[in-house]
Legacy VTK file of the C-alpha trace (Angstrom):
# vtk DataFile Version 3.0
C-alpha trace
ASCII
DATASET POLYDATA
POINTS 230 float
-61.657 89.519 -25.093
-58.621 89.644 -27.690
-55.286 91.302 -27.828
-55.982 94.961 -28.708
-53.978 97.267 -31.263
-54.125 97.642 -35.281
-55.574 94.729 -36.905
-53.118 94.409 -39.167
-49.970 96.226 -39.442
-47.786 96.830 -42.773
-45.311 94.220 -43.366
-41.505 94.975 -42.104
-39.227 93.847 -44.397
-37.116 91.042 -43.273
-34.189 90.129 -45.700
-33.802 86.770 -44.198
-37.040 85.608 -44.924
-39.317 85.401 -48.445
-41.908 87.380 -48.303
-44.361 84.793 -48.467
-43.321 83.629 -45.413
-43.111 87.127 -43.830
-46.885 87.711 -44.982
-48.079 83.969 -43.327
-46.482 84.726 -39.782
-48.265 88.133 -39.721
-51.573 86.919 -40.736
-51.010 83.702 -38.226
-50.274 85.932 -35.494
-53.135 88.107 -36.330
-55.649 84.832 -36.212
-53.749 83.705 -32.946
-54.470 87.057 -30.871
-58.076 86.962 -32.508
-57.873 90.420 -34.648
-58.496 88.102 -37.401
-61.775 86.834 -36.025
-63.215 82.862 -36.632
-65.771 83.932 -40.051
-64.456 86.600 -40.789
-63.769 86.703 -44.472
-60.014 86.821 -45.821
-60.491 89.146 -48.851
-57.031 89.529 -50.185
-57.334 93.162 -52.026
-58.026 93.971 -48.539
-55.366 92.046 -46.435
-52.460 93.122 -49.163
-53.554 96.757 -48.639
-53.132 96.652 -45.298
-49.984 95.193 -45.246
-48.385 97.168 -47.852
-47.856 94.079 -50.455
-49.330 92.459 -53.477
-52.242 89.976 -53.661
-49.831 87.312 -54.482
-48.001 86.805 -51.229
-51.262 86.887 -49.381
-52.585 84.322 -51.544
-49.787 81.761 -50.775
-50.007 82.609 -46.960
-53.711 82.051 -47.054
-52.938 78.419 -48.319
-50.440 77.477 -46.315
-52.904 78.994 -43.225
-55.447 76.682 -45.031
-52.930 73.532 -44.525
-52.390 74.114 -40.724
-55.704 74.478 -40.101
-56.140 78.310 -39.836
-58.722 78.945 -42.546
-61.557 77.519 -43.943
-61.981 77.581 -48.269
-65.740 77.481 -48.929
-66.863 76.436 -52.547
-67.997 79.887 -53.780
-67.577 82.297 -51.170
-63.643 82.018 -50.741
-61.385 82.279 -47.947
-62.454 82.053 -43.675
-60.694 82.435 -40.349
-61.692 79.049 -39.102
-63.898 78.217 -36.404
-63.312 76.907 -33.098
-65.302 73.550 -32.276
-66.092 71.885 -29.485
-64.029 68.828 -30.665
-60.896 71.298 -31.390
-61.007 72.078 -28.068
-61.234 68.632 -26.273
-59.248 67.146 -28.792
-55.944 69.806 -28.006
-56.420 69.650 -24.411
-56.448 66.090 -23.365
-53.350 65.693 -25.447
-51.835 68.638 -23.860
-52.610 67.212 -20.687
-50.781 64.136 -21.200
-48.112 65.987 -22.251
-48.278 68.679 -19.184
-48.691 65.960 -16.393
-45.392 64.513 -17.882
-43.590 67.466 -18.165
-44.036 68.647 -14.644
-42.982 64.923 -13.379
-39.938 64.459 -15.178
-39.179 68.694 -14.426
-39.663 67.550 -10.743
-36.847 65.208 -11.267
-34.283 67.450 -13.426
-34.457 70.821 -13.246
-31.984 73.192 -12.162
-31.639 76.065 -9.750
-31.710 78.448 -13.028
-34.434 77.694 -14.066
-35.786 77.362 -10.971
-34.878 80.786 -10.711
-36.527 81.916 -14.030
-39.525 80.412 -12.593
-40.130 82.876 -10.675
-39.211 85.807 -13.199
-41.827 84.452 -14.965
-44.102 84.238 -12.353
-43.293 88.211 -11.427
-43.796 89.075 -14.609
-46.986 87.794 -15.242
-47.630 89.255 -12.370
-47.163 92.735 -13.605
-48.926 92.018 -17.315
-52.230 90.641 -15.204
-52.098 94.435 -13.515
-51.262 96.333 -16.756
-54.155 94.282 -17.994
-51.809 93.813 -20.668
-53.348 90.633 -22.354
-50.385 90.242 -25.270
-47.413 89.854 -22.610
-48.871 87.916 -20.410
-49.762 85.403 -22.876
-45.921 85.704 -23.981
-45.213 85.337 -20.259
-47.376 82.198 -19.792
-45.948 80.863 -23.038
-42.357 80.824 -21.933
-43.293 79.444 -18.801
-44.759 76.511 -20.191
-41.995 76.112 -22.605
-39.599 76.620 -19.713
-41.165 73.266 -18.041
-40.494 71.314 -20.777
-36.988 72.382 -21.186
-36.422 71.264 -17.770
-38.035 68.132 -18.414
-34.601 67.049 -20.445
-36.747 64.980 -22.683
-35.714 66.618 -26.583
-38.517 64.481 -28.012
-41.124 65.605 -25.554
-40.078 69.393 -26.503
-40.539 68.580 -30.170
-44.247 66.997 -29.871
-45.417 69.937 -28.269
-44.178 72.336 -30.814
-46.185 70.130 -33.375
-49.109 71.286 -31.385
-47.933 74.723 -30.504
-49.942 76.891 -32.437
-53.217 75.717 -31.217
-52.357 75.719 -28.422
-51.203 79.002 -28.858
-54.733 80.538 -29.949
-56.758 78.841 -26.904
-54.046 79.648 -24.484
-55.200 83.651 -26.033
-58.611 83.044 -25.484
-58.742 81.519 -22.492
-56.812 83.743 -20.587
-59.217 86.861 -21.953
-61.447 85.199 -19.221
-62.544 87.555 -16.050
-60.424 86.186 -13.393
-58.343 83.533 -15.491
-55.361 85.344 -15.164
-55.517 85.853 -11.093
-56.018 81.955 -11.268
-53.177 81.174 -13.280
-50.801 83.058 -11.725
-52.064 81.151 -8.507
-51.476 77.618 -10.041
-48.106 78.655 -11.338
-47.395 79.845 -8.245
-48.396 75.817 -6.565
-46.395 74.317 -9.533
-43.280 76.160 -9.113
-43.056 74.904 -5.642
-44.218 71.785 -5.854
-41.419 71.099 -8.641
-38.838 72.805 -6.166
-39.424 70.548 -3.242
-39.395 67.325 -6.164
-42.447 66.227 -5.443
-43.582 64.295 -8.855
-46.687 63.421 -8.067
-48.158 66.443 -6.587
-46.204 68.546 -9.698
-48.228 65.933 -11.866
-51.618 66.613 -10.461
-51.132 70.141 -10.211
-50.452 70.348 -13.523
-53.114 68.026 -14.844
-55.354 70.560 -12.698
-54.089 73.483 -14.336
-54.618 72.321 -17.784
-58.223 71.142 -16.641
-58.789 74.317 -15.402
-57.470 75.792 -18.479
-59.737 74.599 -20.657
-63.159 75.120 -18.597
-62.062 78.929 -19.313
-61.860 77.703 -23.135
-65.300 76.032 -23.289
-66.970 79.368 -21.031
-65.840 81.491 -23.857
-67.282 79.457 -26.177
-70.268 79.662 -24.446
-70.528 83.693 -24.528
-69.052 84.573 -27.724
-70.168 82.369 -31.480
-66.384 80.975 -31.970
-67.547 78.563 -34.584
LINES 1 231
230 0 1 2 3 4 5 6 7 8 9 10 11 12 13 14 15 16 17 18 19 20 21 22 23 24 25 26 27 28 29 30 31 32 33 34 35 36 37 38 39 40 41 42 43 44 45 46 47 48 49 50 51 52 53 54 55 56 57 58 59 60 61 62 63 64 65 66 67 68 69 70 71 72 73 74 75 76 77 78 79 80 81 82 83 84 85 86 87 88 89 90 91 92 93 94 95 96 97 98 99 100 101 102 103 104 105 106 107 108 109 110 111 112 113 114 115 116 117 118 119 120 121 122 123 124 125 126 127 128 129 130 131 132 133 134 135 136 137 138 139 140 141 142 143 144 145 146 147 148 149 150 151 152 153 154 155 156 157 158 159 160 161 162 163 164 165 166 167 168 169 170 171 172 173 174 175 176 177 178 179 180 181 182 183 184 185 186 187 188 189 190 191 192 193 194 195 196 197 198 199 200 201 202 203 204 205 206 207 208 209 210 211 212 213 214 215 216 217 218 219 220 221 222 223 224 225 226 227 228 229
């Protein structure tokens, strides 16, 4: 259902960036792709062992994880990987939504031939991550798509809202398209976007994206069904 690979792997080094910081974007990542599952305990003798560091570093990562929303702190029992609700989930996607529908309209209106053009890199690429049944890239592929749409929309502050909401978005976006079939279906919506925004039709970009959204999240709430996320 989740991005496979190593759980955790030891921490690189990056002399830009405190270690802290180094340690929280690992363990994010890890909770985004689901190798850090929702309940599972964060034991930090465990987590610094794995990544090669000290308990300290961990310890500030799991409370700024705690802050965005990540992880759960239980009187007694200690750190969680959060659960997924029910109200997370309708909560992120009628806001996304909104935000989608008015993406795709005002993309309609402004986008280029470049990006049109990138478009449909994106769209190939996806292609060949669906085949390769290579989960991790094609949720990098679908990302950049998305992101590409709002770029194109020309609106800065439109671009900046979403990234407030990004990494939620980012984790049921990983979920969702760990569906059977999701991916097939995306690709196929994409597909109806792109060319929708390329003749400039605004109101059929708008409703196809409102669609794909919707449909987006019916994959979200049937994995919640099969598999205890809260």
């Amino acid at each position: 259902m989740f991005v496979n690979g190593p759980r955790l792997a030891p921490i690189q080094l990056d002399n830009y960036k405190p270690l802290r910081e180094v340690v929280f974007e690992s363990l994010r990542e890890a909770i985004i792709q689901g190798r850090l599952r929702p309940g599972e305990r964060l034991m930090e003798a465990q987590l610094a062992e794995e990544l090669g560091v000290s308990r300290t570093p961990v310890r500030e990562a799991i409370r700024k994880l705690e802050l965005e929303g990540f992880v759960a702190m239980l009187p007694r029992k200690g750190a969680y990987v959060a659960g997924i609700s029910l109200k997370d989930i309708v909560d992120v996607f009628e806001i996304r939504a909104a935000l989608e529908v008015l993406a795709a309209g005002l993309a309609a209106e402004r986008i280029t031939e470049e990006e049109l053009d990138q478009m449909e890199r994106y769209l190939l690429k996806a292609a060949e991550a669906s085949s390769d049944a290579d989960l991790g890239t094609f949720v990098e592929v679908d990302t950049g798509f998305h992101e590409l749409i709002y770029k194109a929309s020309r609106n800065q502050r439109l671009f900046q809202i979403v990234t407030l909401l990004q990494e939620q978005v980012q984790r049921f976006r990983t979920v969702s398209l760990s569906q059977p079939g999701r991916q097939k279906d995306a690709i196929h919506e994409h597909r109806q976007i792109i060319d929708a925004i390329a003749e400039r039709n605004v109101e059929l970009a708008q409703a196809l994206a409102k669609e794909h959204i919707e449909n987006a999240e019916q994959s979200m709430l049937q994995s919640l069904k099969e598999v205890d996320l809260t």
